[in-house]
N, C-alpha and C positions, 0 to 999 in steps of 0.2 A: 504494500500500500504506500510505505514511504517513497520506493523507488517511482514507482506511477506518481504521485504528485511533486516529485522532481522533475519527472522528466516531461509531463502536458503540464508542469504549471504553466499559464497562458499569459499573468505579468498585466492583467488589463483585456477589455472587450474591444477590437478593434470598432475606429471610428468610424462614420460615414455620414451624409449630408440628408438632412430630413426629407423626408418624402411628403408631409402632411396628409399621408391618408392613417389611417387608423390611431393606433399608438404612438405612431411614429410622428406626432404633433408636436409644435411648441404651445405648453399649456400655461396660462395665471389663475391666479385665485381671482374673486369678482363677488360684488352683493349684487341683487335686485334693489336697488333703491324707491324704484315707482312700477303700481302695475293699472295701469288703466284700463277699461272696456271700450271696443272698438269695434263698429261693422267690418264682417270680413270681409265684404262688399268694396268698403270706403278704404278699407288699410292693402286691397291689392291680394289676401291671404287664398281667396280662390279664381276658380275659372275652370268651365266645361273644356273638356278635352277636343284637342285640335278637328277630331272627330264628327264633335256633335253628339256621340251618341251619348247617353243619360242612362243609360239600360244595364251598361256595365258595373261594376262594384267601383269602379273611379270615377266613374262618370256621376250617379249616386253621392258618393263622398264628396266631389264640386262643389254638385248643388245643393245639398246640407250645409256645407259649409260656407257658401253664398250667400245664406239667409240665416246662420249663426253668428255668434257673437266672438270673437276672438279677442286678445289683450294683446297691448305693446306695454313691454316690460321695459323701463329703463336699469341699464347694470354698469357700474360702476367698477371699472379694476380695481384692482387691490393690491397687486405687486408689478416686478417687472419695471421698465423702462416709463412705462406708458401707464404707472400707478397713478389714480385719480381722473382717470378719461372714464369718458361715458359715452357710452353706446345704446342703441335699440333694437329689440328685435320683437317681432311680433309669434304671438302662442295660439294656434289654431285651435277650437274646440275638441276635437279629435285627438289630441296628441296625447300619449298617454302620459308624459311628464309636462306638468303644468305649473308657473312659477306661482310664487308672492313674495309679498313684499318682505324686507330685510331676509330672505334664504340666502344661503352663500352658494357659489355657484363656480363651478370651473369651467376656464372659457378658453379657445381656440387661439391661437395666432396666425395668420397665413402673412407674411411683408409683402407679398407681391401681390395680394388684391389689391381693390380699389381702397380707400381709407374709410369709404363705410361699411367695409366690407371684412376687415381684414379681423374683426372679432365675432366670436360666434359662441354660445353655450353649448357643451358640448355633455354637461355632466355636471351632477349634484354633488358639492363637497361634504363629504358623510366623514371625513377624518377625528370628528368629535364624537356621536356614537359609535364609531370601529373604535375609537383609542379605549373609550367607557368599558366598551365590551370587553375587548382584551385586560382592560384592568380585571376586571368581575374575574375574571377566568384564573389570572393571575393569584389572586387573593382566595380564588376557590382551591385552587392547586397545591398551594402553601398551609394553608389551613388543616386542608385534609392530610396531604402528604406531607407536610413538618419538613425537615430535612429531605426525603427523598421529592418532595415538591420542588423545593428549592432547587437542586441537582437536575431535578427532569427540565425545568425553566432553563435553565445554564443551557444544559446539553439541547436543548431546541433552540436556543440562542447562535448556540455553535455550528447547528447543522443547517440553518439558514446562511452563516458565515460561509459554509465549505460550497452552497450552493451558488451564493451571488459571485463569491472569488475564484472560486474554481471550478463546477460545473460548467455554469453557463459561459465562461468567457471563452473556456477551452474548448467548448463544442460552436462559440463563433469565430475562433479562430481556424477552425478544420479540422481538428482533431477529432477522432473516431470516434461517433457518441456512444456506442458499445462499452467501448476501452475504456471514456472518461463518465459512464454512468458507474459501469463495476467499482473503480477505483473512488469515486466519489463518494459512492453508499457505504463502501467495506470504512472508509475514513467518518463518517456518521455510523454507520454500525457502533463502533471500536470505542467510540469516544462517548457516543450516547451510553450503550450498556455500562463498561466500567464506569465512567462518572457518576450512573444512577443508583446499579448495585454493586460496586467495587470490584477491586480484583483476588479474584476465588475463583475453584474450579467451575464454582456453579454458571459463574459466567462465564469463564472461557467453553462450555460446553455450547452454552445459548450461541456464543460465537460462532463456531464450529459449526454449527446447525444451520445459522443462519448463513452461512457463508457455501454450505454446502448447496442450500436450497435455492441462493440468490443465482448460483451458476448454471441449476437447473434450468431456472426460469430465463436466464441468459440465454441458453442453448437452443429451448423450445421456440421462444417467440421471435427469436432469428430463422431458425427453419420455417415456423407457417408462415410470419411477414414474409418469407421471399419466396414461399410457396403460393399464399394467397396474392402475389403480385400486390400488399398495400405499400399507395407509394407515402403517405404519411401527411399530404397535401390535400387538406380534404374541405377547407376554408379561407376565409380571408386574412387570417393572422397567418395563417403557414403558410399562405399564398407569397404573404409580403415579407416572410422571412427567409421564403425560397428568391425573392426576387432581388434584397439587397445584399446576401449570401449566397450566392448559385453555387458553392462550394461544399457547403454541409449537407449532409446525406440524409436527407428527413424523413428516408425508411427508418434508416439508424438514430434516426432523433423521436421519433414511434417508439422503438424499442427501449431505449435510455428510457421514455418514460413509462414504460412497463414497468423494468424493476426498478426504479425511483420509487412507484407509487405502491410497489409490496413490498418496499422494506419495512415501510410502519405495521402492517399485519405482521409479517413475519416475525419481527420483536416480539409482540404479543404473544405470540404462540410458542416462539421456542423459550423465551422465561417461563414462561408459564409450564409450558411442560418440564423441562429443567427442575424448576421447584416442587411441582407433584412427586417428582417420582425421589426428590432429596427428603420430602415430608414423610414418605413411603419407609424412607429407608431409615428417618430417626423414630418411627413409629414402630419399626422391626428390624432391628441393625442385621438381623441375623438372615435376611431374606437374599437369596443370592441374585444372580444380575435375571437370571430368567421369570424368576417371579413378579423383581420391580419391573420388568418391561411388560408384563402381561397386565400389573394394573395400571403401567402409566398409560399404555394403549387404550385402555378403558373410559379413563379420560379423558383421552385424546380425541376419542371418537362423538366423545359429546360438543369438543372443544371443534372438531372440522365442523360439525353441522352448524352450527353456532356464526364460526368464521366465513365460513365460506357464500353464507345465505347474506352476512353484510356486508359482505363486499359486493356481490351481484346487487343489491338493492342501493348498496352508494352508487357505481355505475350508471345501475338501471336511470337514480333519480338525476344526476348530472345529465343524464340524454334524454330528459322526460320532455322536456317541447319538442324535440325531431321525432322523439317516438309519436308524441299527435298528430307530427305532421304526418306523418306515415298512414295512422289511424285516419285523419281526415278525407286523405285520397283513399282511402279504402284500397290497399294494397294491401298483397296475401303476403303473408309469415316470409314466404322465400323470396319474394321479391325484394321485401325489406331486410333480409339477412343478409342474402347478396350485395346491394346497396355498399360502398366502401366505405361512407360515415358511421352505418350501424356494424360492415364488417369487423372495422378497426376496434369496437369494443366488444364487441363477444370477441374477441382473440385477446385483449388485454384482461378481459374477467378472466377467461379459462384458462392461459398461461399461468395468470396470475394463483388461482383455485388450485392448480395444480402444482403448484411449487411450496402451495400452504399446506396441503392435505400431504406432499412430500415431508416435508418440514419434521411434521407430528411423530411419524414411526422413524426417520433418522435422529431429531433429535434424544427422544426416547430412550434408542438403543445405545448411543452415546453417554446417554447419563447413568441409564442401569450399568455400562459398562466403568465408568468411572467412581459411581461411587461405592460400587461392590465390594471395590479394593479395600474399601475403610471396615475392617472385620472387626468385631467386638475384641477377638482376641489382641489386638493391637491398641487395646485401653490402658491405662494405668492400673496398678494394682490397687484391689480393695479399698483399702485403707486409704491409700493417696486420694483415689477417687472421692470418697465420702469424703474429707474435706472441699473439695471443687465441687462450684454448682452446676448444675447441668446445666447444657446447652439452651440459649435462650435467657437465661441471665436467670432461672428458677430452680432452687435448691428442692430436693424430694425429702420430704417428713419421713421417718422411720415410724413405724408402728413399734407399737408399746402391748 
């Protein structure tokens, strides 16, 4: 891991000259200062399609909106060059984001319009409930978890570090997103687990597990991605990130985001099994590795159905508006599966599913086999023993 992040550290995200379409904007802060009502008639907001016809669902829309009511928002920048200019833009009845007065509002730059032209809202600044939120979250984490709260905050602090400095720069630099997801996640791995639960065999097995499962899921979703021909360009973000990068491989940047986004289940499941089957063995030190692995499998089985079922419904719920739109055109199951928008994630749930349900019976085997090794007969004697308290910080009462 160390060598890989020597050798694609990427040093910085190569520059390039804004495009103004999407993200790729120059953005200000901005308030609504004034929002008035205005015929959409009088303010220019509609007009019947070059057509004529009225019959259509735009044509419709026109003329509703010809005889509704629209507002001209005045907005006010806020930062930038141009802090303290004011601008106007008019809010059609229709639109599903609708201003008032004093909202804060993030707004466009374009220099090469015209100068009435060259501001535009683009988006509602919500940076005050996000930050609220993530405090909540914060305070719930630390609360509950005390110290291992505080560790898991670090080590998520840290693994957003590994991704803005070194995922992402190194896959805009060219480097293979295969090679700089492995290396990126095994460096979040490593650092999340020992930070949260230290360094013990119990974690280095969770490692072992997860490292073994993470290559699986490498293997698998490199073979169907270039079996199922996805080429990873399936919209307008990865449109525009193929167009000012023609070099990065956005099969290969599909996959990177496969196992990016099973490493956080995968944690789950290999601590977690890890720890059943060490509770197993201080429940029955005497149990040898075949017993702990028949009842960690036990749990494990309750623990696939569990994981595997939320992962397909996080999926499921992030593609829940193209799944209606599918619904709406009333398109059958394979057409829609076929489809490469819907392809690309049934291949990342099932790769995915299947590197977790991997996961369970190797780490498993891994831990019955490690902690086997710790025989009762390798205790202190008697005597020494009863003075030390057992394990977990609780002394055992002798009967009288």
């Amino acid at each position: 891991m160390l060598v890989g992040l020597a050798v694609l550290w990427p040093g910085g995200a190569p520059s390039h000259e804004r495009t103004g379409v999407g993200f790729d904007r120059q953005t200000q802060d901005a308030t609504v200062t004034k929002v008035v009502e205005v015929s959409c008639k009088e303010a220019g907001a509609s007009g019947v399609p070059p057509t004529g016809d009225t019959s259509t669902a735009e044509g419709s829309s026109a003329v509703q909106q010809e005889k509704g009511t629209c507002k001209r928002a005045t907005i006010r920048v806020d930062s930038g060059d141009d802090k303290g200019r004011t601008f106007t833009e008019i809010v059609q009845p229709d639109q599903s984001r609708q201003l008032h007065e004093g909202q804060e509002v993030v707004v466009a730059y374009e220099p090469s319009a015209p100068k009435d032209l060259q501001y535009s809202v683009t988006d509602i600044n919500r940076r005050l409930p996000m930050g609220l939120l993530a405090g909540i979250f914060a305070i719930a984490v630390v609360v509950v978890g005390r110290l291992r709260g505080v560790m898991a905050l670090v080590a998520l602090a840290i693994s957003f570090m590994v991704l803005n400095l070194f995922i992402l720069p190194a896959i805009l630099q060219g480097s293979n997103p295969l090679v700089v997801a492995v290396v990126g996640a095994s460096a979040i791995m490593l650092i999340a687990l020992y930070l949260c639960h230290g360094l013990s065999a119990r974690t280095s097995v969770a490692v072992l597990g997860t490292l073994i499962s993470l290559l699986l899921i490498g293997v698998l979703g490199s073979v169907f991605i270039d079996w199922a021909a996805l080429s990873g360009n399936t919209d307008d973000n990865t449109g525009l990130i193929h167009g000012l990068y023609p070099t990065i491989d956005m099969s290969g940047l599909l996959l990177a985001g496969v196992i990016i986004g099973s490493l956080g289940v995968l944690d789950d499941v290999t601590v977690t099994q890890t720890s059943a089957v060490w509770e197993l063995h201080e429940a029955n030190p005497s149990m040898g590795w075949r017993g702990l692995y028949r009842a960690g499998i036990r749990i494990g089985r309750d623990h696939i159905a569990s994981v595997v079922n939320t992962l397909v419904l996080a999926y499921a719920g992030a593609a829940l508006p193209l799944l209606l739109l599918f619904s709406i055109a009333q398109s059958s199951v394979g057409t829609v599966a076929n489809s490469e928008l819907v392809a690309e994630e049934i291949v990342r749930t099932l790769v995915g599913s299947i590197g977790l349900v991997a996961s369970v019976p190797v780490t498993t085997a891994l831990a019955a086999l490690v902690v086997a090794a710790d025989r009762p007969g390798t205790e202190p004697p008697a005597v020494e023993a009863s003075a030390v308290p057992a394990r977990g910080g609780r002394g055992r009462r002798r009967k009288r």
